[in-house]
Each structure stands twice: as structure tokens, then as C-alpha cells.
C-alpha positions in Angstrom: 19.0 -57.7 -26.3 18.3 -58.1 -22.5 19.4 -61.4 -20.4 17.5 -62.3 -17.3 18.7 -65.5 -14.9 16.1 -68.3 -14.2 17.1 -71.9 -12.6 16.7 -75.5 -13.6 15.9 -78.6 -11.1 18.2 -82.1 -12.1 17.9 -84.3 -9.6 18.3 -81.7 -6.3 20.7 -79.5 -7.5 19.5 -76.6 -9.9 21.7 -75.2 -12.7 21.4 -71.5 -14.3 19.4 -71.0 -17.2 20.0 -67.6 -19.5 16.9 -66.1 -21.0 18.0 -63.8 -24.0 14.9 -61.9 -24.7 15.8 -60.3 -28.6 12.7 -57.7 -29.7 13.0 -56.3 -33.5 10.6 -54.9 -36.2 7.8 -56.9 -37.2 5.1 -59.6 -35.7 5.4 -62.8 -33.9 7.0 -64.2 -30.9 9.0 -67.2 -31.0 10.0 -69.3 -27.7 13.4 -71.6 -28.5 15.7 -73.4 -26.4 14.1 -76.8 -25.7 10.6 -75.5 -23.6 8.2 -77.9 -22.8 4.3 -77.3 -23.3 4.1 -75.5 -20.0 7.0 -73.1 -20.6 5.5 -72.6 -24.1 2.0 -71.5 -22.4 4.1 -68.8 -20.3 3.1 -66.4 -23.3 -0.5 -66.6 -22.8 0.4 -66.0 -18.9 2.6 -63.5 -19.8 0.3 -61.3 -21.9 -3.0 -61.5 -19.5 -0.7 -60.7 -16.1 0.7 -57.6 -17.8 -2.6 -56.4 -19.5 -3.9 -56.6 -16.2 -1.5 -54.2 -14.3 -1.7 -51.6 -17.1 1.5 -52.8 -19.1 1.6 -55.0 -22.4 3.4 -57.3 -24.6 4.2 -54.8 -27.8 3.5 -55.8 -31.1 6.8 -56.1 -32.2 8.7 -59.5 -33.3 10.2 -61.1 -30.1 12.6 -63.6 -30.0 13.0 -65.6 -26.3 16.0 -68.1 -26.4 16.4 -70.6 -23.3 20.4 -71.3 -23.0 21.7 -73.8 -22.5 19.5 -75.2 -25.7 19.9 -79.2 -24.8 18.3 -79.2 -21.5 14.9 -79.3 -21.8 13.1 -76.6 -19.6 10.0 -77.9 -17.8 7.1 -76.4 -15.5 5.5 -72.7 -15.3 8.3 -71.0 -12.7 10.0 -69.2 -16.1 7.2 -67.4 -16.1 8.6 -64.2 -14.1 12.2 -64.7 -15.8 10.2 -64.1 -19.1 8.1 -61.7 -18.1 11.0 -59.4 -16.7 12.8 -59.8 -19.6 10.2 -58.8 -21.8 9.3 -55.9 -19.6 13.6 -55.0 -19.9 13.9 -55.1 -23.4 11.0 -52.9 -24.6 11.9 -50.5 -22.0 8.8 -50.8 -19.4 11.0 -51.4 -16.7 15.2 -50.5 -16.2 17.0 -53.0 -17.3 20.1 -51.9 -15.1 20.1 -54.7 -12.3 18.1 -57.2 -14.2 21.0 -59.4 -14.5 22.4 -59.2 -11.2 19.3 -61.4 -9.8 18.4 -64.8 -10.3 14.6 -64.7 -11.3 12.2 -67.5 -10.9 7.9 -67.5 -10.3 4.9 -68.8 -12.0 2.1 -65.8 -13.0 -1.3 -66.3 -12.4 -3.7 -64.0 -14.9 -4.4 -61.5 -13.0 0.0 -60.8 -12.1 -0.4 -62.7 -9.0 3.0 -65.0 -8.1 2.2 -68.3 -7.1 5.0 -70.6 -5.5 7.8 -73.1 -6.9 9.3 -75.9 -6.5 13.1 -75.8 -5.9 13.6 -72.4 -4.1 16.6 -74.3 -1.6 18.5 -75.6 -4.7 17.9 -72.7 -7.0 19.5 -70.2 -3.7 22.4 -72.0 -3.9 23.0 -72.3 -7.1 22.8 -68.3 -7.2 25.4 -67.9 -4.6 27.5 -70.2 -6.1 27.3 -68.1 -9.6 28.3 -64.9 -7.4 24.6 -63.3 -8.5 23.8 -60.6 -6.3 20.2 -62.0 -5.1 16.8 -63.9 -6.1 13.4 -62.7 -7.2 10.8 -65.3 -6.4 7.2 -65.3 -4.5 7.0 -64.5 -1.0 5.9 -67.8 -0.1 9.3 -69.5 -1.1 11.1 -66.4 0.5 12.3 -68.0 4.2 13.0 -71.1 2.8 15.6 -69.2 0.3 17.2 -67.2 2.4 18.5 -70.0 4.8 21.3 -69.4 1.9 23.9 -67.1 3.2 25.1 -64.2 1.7 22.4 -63.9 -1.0 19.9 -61.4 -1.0 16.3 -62.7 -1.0 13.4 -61.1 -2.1 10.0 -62.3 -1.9 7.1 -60.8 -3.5 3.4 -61.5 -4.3 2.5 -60.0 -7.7 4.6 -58.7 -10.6 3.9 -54.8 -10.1 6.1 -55.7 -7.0 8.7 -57.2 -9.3 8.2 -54.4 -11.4 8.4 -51.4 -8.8 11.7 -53.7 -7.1 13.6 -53.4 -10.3 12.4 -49.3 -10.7 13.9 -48.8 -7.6 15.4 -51.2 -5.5 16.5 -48.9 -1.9 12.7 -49.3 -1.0 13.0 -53.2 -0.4 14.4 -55.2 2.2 15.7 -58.7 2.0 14.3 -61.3 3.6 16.1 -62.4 6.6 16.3 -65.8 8.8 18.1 -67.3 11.2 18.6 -70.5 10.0 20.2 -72.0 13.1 17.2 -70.8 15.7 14.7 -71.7 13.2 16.0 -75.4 13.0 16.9 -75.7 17.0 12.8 -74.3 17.2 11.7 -77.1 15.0 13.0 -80.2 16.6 10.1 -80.6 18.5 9.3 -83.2 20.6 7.2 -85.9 18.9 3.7 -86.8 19.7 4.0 -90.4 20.2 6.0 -92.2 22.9 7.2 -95.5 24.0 5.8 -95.0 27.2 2.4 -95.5 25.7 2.9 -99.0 24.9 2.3 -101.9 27.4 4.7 -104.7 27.4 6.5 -105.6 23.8 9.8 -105.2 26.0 12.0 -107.7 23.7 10.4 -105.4 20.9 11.3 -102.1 22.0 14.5 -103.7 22.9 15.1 -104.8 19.3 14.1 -100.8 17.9 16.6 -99.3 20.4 19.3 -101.8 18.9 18.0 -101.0 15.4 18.5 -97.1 16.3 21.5 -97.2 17.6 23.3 -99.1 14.9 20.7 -97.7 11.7 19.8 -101.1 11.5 17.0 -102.3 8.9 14.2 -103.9 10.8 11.5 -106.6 10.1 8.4 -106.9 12.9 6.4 -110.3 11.9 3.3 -110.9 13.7 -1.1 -111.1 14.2 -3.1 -108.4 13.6 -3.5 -106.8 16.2 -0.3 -107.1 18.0 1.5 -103.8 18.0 3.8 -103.7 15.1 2.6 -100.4 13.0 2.3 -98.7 16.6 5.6 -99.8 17.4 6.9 -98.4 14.2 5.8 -94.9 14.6 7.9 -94.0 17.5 11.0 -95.1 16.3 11.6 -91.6 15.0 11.3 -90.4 18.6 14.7 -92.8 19.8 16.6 -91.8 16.5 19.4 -89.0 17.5 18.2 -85.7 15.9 18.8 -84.4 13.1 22.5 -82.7 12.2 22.1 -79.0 10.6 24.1 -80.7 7.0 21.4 -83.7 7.7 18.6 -81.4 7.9 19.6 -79.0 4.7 20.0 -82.2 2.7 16.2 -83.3 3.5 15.2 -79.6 3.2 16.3 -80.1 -0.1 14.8 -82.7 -1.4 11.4 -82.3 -0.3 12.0 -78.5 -2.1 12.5 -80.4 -5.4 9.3 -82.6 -4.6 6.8 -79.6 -3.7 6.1 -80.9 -0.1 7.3 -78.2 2.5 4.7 -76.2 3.6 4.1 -71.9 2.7 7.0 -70.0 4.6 9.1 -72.9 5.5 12.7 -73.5 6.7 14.4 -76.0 7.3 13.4 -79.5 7.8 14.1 -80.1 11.7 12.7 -83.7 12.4 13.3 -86.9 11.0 11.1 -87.8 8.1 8.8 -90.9 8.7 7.2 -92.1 5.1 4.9 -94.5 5.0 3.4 -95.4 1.9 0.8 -97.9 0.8 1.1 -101.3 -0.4 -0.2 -100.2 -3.8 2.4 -97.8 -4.7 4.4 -98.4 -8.2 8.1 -99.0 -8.3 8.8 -95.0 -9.6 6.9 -93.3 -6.9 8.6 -95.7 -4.3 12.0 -95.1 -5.9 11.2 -91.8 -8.0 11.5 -91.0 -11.8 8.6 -90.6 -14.2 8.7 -88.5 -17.7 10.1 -85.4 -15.4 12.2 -86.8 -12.8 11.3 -86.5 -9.1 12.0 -88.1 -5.9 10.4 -91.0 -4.4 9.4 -92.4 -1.3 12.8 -93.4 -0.3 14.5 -90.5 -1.4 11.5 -88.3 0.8 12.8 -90.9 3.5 16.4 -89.6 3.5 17.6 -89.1 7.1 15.0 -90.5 8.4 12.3 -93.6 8.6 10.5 -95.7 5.4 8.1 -97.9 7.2 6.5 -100.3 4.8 4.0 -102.2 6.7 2.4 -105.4 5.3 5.2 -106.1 3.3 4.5 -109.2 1.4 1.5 -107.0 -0.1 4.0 -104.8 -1.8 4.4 -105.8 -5.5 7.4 -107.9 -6.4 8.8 -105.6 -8.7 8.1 -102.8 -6.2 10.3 -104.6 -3.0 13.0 -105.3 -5.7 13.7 -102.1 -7.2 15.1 -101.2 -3.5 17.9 -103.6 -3.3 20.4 -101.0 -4.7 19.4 -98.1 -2.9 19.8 -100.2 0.8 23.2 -101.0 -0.6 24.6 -97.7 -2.3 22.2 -95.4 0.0 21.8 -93.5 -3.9 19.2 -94.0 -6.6 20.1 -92.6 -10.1 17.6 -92.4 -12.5 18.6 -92.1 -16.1 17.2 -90.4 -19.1 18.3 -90.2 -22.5 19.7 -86.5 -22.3 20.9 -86.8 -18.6 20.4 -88.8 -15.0 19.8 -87.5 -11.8 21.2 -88.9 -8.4 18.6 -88.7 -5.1 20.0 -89.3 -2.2 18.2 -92.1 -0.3 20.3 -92.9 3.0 17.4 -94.0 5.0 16.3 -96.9 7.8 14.0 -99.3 6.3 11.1 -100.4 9.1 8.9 -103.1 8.0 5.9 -104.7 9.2 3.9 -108.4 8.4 1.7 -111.1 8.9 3.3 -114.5 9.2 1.2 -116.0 6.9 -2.5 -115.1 5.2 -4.9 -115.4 7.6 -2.0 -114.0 10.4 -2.5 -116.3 13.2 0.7 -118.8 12.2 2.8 -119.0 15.6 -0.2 -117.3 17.5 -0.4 -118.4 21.2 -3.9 -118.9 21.4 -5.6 -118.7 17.7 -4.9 -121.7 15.3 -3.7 -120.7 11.7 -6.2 -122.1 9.3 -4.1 -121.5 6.1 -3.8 -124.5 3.9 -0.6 -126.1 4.2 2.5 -124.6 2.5 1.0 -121.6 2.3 3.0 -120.0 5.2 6.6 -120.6 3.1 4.6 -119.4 -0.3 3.9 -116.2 2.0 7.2 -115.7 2.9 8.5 -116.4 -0.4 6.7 -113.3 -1.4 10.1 -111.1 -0.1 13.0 -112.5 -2.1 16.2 -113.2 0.0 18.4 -110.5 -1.4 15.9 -108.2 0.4 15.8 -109.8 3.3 19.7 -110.3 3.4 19.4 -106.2 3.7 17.8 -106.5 6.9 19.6 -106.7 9.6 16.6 -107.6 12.1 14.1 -110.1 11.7 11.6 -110.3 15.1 8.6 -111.8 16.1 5.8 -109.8 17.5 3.6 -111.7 19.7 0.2 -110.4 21.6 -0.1 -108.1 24.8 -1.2 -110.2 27.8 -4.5 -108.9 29.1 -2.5 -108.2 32.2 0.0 -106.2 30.6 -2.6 -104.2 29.1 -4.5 -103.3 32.2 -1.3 -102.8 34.4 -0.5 -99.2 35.5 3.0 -99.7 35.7 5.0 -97.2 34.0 6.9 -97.6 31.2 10.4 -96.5 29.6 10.0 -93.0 27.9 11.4 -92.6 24.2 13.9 -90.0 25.5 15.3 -92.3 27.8 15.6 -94.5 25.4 17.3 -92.1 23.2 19.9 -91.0 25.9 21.1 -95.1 25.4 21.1 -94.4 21.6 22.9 -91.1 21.4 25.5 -93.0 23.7 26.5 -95.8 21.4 25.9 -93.2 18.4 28.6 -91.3 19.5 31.3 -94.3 19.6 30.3 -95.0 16.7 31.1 -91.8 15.4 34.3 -91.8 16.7 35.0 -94.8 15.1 34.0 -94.1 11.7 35.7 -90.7 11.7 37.1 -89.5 8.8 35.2 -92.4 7.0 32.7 -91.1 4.2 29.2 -92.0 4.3 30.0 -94.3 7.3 28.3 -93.3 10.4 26.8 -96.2 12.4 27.5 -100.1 12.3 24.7 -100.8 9.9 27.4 -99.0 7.0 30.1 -101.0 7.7 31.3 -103.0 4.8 32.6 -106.8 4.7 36.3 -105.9 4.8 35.5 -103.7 8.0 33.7 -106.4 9.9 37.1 -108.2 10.4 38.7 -105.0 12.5 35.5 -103.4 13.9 33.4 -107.0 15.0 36.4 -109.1 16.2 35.0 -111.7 18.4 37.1 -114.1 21.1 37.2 -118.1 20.4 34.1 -118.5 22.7 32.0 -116.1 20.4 32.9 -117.9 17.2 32.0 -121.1 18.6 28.7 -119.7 19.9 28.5 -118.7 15.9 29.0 -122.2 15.1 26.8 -123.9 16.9 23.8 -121.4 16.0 24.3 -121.9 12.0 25.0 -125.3 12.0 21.9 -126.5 14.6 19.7 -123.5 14.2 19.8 -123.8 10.8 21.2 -119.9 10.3 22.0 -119.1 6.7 25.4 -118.5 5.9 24.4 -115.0 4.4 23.4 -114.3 8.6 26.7 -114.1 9.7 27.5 -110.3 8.5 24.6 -109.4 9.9 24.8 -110.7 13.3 28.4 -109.4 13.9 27.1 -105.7 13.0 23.9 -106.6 15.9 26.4 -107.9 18.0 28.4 -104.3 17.5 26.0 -102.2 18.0 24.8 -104.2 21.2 28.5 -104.0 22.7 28.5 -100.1 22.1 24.8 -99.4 24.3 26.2 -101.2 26.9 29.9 -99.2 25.8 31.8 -102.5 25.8 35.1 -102.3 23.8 34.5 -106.2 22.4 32.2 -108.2 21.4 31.0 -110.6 24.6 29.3 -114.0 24.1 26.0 -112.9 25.5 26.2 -110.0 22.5 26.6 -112.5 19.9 23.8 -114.7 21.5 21.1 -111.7 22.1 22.0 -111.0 17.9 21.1 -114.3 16.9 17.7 -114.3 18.1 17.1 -111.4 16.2 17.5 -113.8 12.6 14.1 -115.5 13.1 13.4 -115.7 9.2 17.1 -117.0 8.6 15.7 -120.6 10.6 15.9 -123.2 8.3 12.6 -124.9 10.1 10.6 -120.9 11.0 7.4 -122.2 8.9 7.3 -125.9 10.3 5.9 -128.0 7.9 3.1 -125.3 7.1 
């Protein structure tokens, strides 16, 4: 009996699955341990990639058994594992370093090695079972070997597998230098604040939002700016941390989407899906687990624009995940935990028809249908936003005017300032890294305000109209403003600049409409 080392996905972290391949006298071939339809078809795969290279599948009774035996194995990457077993136990191939390599790829007919999902995961899960190296195809080679002290081999056909395992001294791991590769990827980003004219209270209100991680809500016409606005955020947000960057490298491993011969992820992610997606690809899930939208979103940006347009059940599914930063999905035989510790950008119409508070257009929606609009995102969610804003029209003047405006990386300069206070604050405090994390009990010490703050508070909730759920909120604003302009308390003006970032927490915002 010969054992060969394959990897299964849960969630993003893999765990090693044993392939016992047990070949006696007679004629069948049996495939146990839980396989689903697509591991079960690996024999058919199997038997035309080895015809095709000049070896064979003997007629002999061969018994495959997948251990562990309760976790269901899904997807074509056994394939190679299989088929290197096989090859091991009918003695086509030595069978002496087999087991010292962790062996995953899917066969195409004609021996060819096409990529998988999961190579990240599945390297460390090697190294952390002290297995001398993986087998997998070329194309999921450099993103492997950002894993240290494992020995990566890539190849792009099984006669390549076969000849590796012959005689290993003719091969050479892969090799990468994860560091340089990452510090050459953060490149800079294509859009810029400088290109937009005027909006100054708005780009004042993203720099806030960056520098404290912030959840932000832009409500205005068509027209005005908002989705523009929204796509250079990414280029104020501090970059990524190497831990930050392997942690999105992982999940969008598990989810298929880095590209052939990649690294590391080195920029933040910016995911913007459509209005019409379904609560599991926003959140993730489905009949095999994967990662959603907000998971893909980790570390980075989830900009949902028209957000009334999103499905109820779609905006509410989300509530946890702002709140515990971590989605689990649970199954029947086990659950999986994505991580999903991203900034939520949002973008809408005030109303319908979108003109409701426009300086020059009149709103033609029928009355009360501006507060049935709005009703459309439930207060929980919007008690997860930190920032609510209007979003008003360029003046033609603004437009035309060649004066030049602030870059995004001076911008960022301001941010990665009150970022770094912030991170000496929180040290030593897990999963608490800017303002926006704090919890209740925090806000006493870290947003202490003087007597002329709280009665500026006072007078804002009780003849603004501010909900009481507001006040949290604008202490972390107020924070985050104090720590751009490195203040050690909370000032007046602070407090005052927060409020007018509540617009949707006025008791009279829709008028009578």
C-alpha cells in the first residue's frame, strides 16, 4: 500500500488529506472516503492522461481511500495526488519520496496540469505538517513558495511529475522574494483626488473616514460625484502591512481570483458589486463554501453604490459582519470562518427620481415617498455607519477652474499621521487598530470630552433632532478628527465638524416629503 499527501480548503485554511492507494488481484476500482462527483470522475482523468504519456492504469483491483473519511472532498485538484499514487503502488514510478511531498493538480486528458484553487493555504498547511515540499502546476508555483522553508515545485504535465519523483537532483525549487515582490506591487493607483473639482467638504469627510476606518454613506443627484469620489478612497488608505497583505492573498487563493504566477496581494482591494447580487455571494457560502464579496473586501474597500437598490435581505445579512469583522458560515458537517474586516463605502439617491434637496431641479416624487426611500436601509444598518454626507452638484465654475487640487498622497501623508496614533493607542489591543473599532466601554477613556463639548452634544440631539443611537458615533468622528490635526482632546469645534456628518440621524432630513 502506497500513501500520497493532497490538501483540503475549509474556510481559508487547508487541512491534509491521506490518499491510501491499495492495488491487489482482481478487477475494479473503488474510490471511498467521502468524494464528491468531481473527485469521483478523477478516474476517467486519470486513465486518459496516463494512456497518453505511454503509462496505464493496470487491470488489477485498486482500492483509493480518502482519510480523514467525514470530510467530504470536493473539486478536480486530487487528481495528481491520485494519479501519483497509482503510478507508486504498481511500481511505474519510485515510490521512495512520494510521501515526503504534499501533492495537489487537476489533469487534463492529454497529462497536462491545469491550476487550483488554494495553493497559499495548502503551502502552509505543508510546512506546518513538517512535509518536505509541494508538487502542484507551475502556474500556482510563485504564489506557493511565498511559504518559507518549503520546497516548491511547479510543473506543467505529469511526465514532469513523473520524471521529478525518478529523480529528483535534476529539479530546482521555485524561489521568490516575497518581501520585494510585495514592496514592487504597491503601485501607485490610477485615480487621484486631484482629478476632482470642488466636493471639498466631501473629500474632507473620506480623509476623516480613512483615517479613523470609518463606514461612509455619500447621498446625492445623479450626477454629482459620489461613485467617482468612491474610487480613490483606496489611494488615501495607508498601505497594506505584509500580515495584511498575506491574509487577502489568502482569501482570494481560496476564491480562484489571483491571476497565473501571482504573489502576494500588494494593494488594497476595492469590490464593488451590483445591486442585484444575492445575500451568499455578498456574504459567501453556497453548497461548497466560498468567500463573498465582503470577505474579497478584507483589508480593503466594499463600495455598494445605489444602496437602497440592494435587496433587503441582502443589506441585512451584513449587520454581523460590520460588527464582529467575521462571517461563519455553517454546514451540517462543519463551518467555516472568512475573515471580513473591511470599510464599507456607500453611495445613493435621496429619493427616486434623485433631485430631493437639489439646488436647482425640483423633486417630483409623490409625497412621502422620500421617507419610504429611506426606509429601504433599516436603522441597524445605518447605526453601522459612522458617516452619513450630502453630496451636492459641481458649480460650473468649479468645473472649468484650473486651479489645482489636493493630490491623494497628500492626503495620505494626513492619514498615515493620525493612523499611527492610533496605533499607538490601541497597542497590544487585538483586532483594534483605528477609532472606528473601539467599543462602548472604550469610548469613555479614549473620546473624553470637556463640559463645553457635552453641552455642544446636547444641544445638537435635543434641537437637531440627533438620535440617541448618534452619540457613539460622533465621539469616534470627533476622535479621529482630533488625531489629523494630532490634538490630545477632543475640542468643541471637533465635536461640531462630527455632527454634520449625521445628516440621516435629523429627525426633519426628508421635510414633509
Amino acid at each position: 500500500m502506497i500513501k500520497t499527501y493532497g490538501s483540503a480548503i475549509i474556510g481559508i485554511k487547508a487541512i491534509t488529506i491521506t490518499v491510501e492507494v491499495y492495488v491487489d488481484t482482481g478487477v475494479n476500482f473503488f474510490l471511498v472516503g467521502l468524494p464528491d462527483s468531481a473527485v469521483k470522475e478523477s478516474h476517467q482523468r486519470i486513465e486518459a492522461a496516463l494512456k497518453c504519456n505511454g503509462y496505464k492504469i493496470p487491470g488489477k483491483k485498486i482500492v483509493i481511500n480518502m482519510a480523514p473519511a467525514d470530510i467530504r472532498k470536493e473539486g478536480s485538484s486530487y487528481d495528481l495526488t491520485i494519479a501519483v499514487g497509482i503510478l507508486a503502488a504498481t511500481e511505474q514510478i519510485k515510490a521512495d519520496q512520494v510521501g515526503e511531498f504534499l501533492i495537489m493538480g487537476e489533469l487534463s486528458l492529454d497529462g497536462g496540469l491545469k491550476p487550483i484553487k488554494g495553493a497559499l493555504p495548502i503551502a502552509i498547511e505543508a510546512r506546518k505538517k513538517s512535509f518536505r515540499g509541494l508538487v502542484l502546476p507551475t502556474e500556482n508555483a510563485r504564489e506557493a513558495a511565498i511559504v518559507s522553508d518549503l520546497e516548491v515545485y511547479g510543473f506543467d504535465n505529469i511526465l514532469d511529475v513523473i520524471s521529478f519523483f525518478n529523480d529528483p537532483s535534476g529539479f530546482q525549487p521555485v524561489e521568490v522574494n516575497a518581501r520585494e515582490d510585495f514592496f514592487n506591487g504597491q503601485v501607485k493607483h490610477d485615480t487621484d483626488f486631484s482629478d476632482v473639482k470642488g466636493q471639498e467638504n466631501i473629500k474632507r469627510a473620506m480623509e476623516i473616514a480613512a483615517a479613523g476606518s470609518h463606514n461612509l454613506l455619500l447621498i446625492g443627484p445623479p450626477g454629482a460625484g459620489k461613485t467617482m469620489l468612491a474610487k480613490r478612497l483606496p489611494g488615501i488608505l495607508p498601505p497594506l502591512t505584509l500580515q495584511e497583505a498575506l491574509e487577502t492573498t489568502k482569501i482570494h487563493s481560496v476564491a480562484g481570483k489571483l491571476g497565473k504566477l501571482s504573489t502576494l496581494v500588494a494593494t488594497r482591494p476595492f469590490r464593488s458589486p451590483h445591486h442585484t447580487i444575492s445575500d451568499v455571494a455578498l456574504v459567501g457560502g453556497g453548497s461548497f463554501p466560498q468567500p463573498g464579496e465582503i470577505s474579497l473586501a478584507h483589508n480593503g474597500v466594499l463600495f455598494l453604490d445605489e444602496l437602497p437598490e440592494f435587496k433587503r435581505t441582502v443589506l441585512e445579512v451584513m449587520r454581523q459582519p460590520l460588527e464582529d469583522r467575521m462571517i461563519t458560515i455553517s454546514r451540517a458537517r462543519f463551518s467555516a470562518d472568512y475573515p471580513a474586516n473591511f470599510m464599507l463605502v456607500a453611495s445613493m439617491n435621496p429619493c427616486p427620481c434623485g433631485f430631493y434637496n437639489h439646488p436647482t431641479r425640483a423633486c417630483v416624487c409623490p409625497s412621502g415617498t422620500v421617507q419610504k426611500y429611506l426606509n429601504r436601509i433599516s436603522g441597524p444598518l445605518l447605526d453601522r455607519i459612522d458617516i452619513h454626507i450630502e453630496v451636492t452638484p459641481v458649480d460650473f465654475s468649479e468645473l472649468i477652474s484650473r486651479k489645482a487640487s489636493e493630490s491623494s498622497e497628500t492626503i495620505r501623508e494626513r492619514v498615515l499621521n493620525a493612523r499611527k496614533i492610533q496605533g499607538e493607542r490601541y497597542t497590544g489591543l487585538t483586532g483594534i487598530y483605528a477609532n472606528a473599532q473601539i467599543t462602548s466601554k472604550m469610548i469613555r477613556d479614549v473620546c473624553r470630552v470637556d463640559a463645553s463639548g457635552e453641552a455642544l452634544l446636547k444641544t445638537a440631539m435635543e434641537k437637531v433632532g440627533l438620535s440617541a443611537r448618534a452619540y457613539d458615533r460622533i465621539l469616534k468622528v470627533a476622535r479621529t478628527i482630533a488625531d489629523l490635526e494630532a490634538a490630545s482632546s477632543i475640542r468643541p469645534e471637533h465635536i461640531a465638524e462630527a455632527i454634520q456628518y449625521r445628516n440621516l440621524d435629523r429627525d426633519n432630513w426628508a421635510g414633509g416629503n
